[in-house]
C-alpha positions as CSV (number, residue, x, y, z in Angstrom):
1,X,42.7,77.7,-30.7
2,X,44.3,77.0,-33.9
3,X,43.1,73.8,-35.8
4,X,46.6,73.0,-36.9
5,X,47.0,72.1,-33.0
6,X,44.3,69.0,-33.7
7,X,45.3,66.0,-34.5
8,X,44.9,64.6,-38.2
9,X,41.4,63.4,-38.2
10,X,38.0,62.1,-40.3
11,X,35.8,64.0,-40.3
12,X,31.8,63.1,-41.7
13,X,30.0,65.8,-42.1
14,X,26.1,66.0,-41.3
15,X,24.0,66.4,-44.5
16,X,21.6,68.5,-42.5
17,X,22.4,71.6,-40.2
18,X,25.4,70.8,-38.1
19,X,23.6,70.7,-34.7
20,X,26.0,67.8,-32.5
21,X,29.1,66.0,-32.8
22,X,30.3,62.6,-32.3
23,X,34.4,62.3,-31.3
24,X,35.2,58.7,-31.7
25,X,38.5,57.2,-31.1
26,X,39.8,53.8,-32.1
27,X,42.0,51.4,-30.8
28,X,45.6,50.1,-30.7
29,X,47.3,50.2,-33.7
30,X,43.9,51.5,-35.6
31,X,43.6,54.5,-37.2
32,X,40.8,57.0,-37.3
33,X,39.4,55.2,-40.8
34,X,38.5,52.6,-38.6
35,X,35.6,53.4,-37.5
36,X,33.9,55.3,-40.0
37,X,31.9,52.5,-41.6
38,X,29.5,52.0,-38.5
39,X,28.1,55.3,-39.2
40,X,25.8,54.3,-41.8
41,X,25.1,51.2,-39.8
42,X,23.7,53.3,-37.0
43,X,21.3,54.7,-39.3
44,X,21.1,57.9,-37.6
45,X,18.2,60.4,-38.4
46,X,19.8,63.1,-40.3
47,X,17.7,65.7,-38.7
48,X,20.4,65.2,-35.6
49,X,22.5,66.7,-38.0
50,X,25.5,64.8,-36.2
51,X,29.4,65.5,-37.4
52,X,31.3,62.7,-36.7
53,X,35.3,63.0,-35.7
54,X,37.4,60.4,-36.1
55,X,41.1,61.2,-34.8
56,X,43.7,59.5,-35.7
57,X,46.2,58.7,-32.4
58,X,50.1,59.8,-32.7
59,X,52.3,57.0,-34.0
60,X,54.7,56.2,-30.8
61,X,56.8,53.1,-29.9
62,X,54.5,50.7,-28.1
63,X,56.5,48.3,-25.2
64,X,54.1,45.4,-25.9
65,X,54.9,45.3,-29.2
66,X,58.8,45.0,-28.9
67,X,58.9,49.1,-29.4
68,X,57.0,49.1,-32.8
69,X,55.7,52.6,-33.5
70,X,52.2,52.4,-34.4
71,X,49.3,54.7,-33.7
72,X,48.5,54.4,-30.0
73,X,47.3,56.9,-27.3
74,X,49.2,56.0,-24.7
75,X,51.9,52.9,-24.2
76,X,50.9,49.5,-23.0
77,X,53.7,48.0,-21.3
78,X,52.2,45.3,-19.8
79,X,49.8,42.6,-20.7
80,X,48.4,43.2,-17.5
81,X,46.7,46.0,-18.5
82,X,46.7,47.2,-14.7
83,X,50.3,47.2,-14.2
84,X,53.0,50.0,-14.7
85,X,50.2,52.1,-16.8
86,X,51.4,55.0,-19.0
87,X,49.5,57.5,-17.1
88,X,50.9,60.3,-18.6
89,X,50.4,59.0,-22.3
90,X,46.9,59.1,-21.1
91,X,46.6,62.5,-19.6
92,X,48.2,63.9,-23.1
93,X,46.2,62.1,-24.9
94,X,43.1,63.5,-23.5
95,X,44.2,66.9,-24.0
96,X,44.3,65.7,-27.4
97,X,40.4,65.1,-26.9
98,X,39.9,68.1,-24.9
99,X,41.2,70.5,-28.2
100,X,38.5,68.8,-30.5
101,X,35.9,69.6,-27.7
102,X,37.2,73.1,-27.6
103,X,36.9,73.5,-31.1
104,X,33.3,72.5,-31.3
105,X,32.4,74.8,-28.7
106,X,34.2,77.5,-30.7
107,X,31.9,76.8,-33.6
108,X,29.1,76.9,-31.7
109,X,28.0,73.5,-30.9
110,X,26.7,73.2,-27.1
111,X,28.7,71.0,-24.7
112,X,25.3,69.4,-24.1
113,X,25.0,68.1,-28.0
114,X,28.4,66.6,-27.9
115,X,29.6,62.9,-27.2
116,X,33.0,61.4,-26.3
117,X,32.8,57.8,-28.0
118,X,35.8,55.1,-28.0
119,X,36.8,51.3,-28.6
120,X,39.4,49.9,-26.4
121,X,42.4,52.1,-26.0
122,X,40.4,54.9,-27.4
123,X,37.8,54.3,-25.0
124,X,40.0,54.6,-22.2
125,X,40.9,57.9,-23.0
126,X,37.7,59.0,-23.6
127,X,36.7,57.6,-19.8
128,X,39.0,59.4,-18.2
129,X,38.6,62.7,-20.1
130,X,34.5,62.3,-19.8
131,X,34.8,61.5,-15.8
132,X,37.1,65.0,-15.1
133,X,35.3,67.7,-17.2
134,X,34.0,69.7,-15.2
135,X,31.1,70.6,-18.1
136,X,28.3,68.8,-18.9
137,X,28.1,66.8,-22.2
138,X,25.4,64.5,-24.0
139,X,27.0,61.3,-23.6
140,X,29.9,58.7,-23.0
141,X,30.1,55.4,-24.9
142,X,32.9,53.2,-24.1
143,X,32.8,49.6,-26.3
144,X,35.3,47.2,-24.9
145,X,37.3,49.0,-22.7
146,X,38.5,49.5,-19.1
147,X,39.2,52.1,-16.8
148,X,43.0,53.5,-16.4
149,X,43.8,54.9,-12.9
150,X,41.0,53.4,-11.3
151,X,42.7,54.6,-7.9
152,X,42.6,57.8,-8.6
153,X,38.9,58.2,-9.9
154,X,37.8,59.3,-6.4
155,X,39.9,62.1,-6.3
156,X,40.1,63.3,-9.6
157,X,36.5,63.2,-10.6
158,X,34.1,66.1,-11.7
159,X,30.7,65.9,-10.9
160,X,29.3,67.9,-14.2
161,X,28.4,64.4,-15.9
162,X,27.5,62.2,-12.8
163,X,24.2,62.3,-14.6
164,X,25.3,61.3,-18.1
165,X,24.8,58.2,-18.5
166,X,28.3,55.9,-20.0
167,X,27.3,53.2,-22.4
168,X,29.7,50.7,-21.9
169,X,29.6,47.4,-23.6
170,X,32.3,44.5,-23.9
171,X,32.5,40.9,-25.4
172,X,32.1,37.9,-23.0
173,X,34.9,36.1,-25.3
174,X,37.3,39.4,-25.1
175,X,40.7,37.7,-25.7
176,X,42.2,41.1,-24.9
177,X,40.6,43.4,-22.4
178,X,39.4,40.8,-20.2
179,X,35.6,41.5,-19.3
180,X,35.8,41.2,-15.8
181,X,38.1,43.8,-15.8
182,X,35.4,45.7,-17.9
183,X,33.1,45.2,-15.0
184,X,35.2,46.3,-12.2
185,X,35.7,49.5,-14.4
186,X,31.6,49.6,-14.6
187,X,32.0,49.0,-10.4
188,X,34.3,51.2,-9.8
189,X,32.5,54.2,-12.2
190,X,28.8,53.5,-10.1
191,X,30.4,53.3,-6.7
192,X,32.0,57.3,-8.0
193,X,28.1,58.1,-8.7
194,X,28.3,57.7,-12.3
195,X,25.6,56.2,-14.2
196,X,26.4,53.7,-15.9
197,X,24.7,51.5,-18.9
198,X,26.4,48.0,-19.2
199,X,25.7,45.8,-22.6
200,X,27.7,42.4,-23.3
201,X,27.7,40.5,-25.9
202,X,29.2,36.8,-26.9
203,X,31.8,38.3,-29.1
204,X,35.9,38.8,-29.1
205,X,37.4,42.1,-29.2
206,X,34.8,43.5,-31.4
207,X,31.6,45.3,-31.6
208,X,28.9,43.1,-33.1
209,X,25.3,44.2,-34.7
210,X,23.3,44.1,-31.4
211,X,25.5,46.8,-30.3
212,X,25.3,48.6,-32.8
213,X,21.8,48.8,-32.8
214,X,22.0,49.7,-29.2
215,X,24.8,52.3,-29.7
216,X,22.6,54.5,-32.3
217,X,19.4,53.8,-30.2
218,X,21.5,56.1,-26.9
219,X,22.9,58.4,-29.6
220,X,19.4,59.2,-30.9
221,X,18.3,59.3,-26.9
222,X,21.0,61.3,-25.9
223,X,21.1,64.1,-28.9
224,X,17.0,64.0,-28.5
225,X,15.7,67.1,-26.3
């Protein structure tokens, strides 16, 4: 694979040996930028030698927003976020994923020492990429997210990370991906056989220090043999 097929991204190197890999993708109407400050906060131990990718999502028109193009990776078109989803906005955009993945692999980094990481829209995607590989990886955070196509989960599921645990957190006082809805997603995830780790915190659409904490604390448990 070519890397002029991957999207535009950030990209942190380790300071150490290269030896795992953090893709991280942001939210609606983000960029890949906006994430990159939290790594320091996470105080990882360099000798994970962790690369961190940030991608930046395509700029498409975005229904919610009266059609203004902005970086998304898929199109809401509802504030419902249940109703008429852009399924196939989300299938592309975890191919997107999937070629970052790829390229790791390529340079030699075991599927085993990488993790899918995303807030909100980027979570999303990285939910339903992480739930149908059908290799195993180190882990799966989702910060205030939800699950697209919950329906189809059932079906569509791999069982190569059943035993990864997914980090999911969300803020009681989400204005905009309502936490109930987080915890059906958590529901519906553990009644597929997934494992999952639930954290909330009374915050908006955010992430908040706690979390953080808690975020590098599984990174450092998950890259740890």
């Amino acid at each position: 694979m070519s890397e002029s097929k991957l999207l535009d991204s950030v990209i942190l190197e380790p300071k150490s040996e290269h030896k795992a890999t953090v893709i991280w993708l942001h939210g609606l109407g983000a960029d890949g930028h906006d994430f990159e400050p939290i790594v320091p906060q996470l105080q990882l131990p360099e000798s994970l030698g962790i690369k961190f990718i940030f991608p930046h999502a395509p700029i498409i028109p975005v229904t919610i927003n009266n059609g203004y193009p902005m970086r998304a990776w898929y199109d809401i078109r509802n504030a419902d976020l249940a109703q008429r989803e852009d399924q196939k906005g989300v299938k592309q955009s975890a191919g997107f994923i999937m070629e970052f993945i790829q390229a790791e692999l390529d340079n030699g980094i075991p599927a085993d020492k990488i993790i899918l990481a995303g807030f909100s829209q980027g979570g999303a995607v990285t939910l339903h990429l992480a739930t149908r590989l059908d290799f195993k990886i180190a882990g799966v955070i989702a910060l205030s997210t939800y699950l697209t196509m919950a329906d189809h989960l059932a079906e569509e599921k791999a069982d190569a990370n059943l035993a990864t645990p997914i980090f999911m957190a969300h803020g009681s006082q989400d204005p905009v991906v309502p936490m109930q809805r987080a915890q059906f997603s958590a529901k519906t995830l553990t009644d597929s056989g997934f494992q999952v780790l639930w954290q909330d915190y009374p915050m908006p659409h955010a992430v908040c220090p706690p979390e953080i904490t808690a975020v590098s604390q599984y990174i450092q448990r998950q890259l740890t043999d």
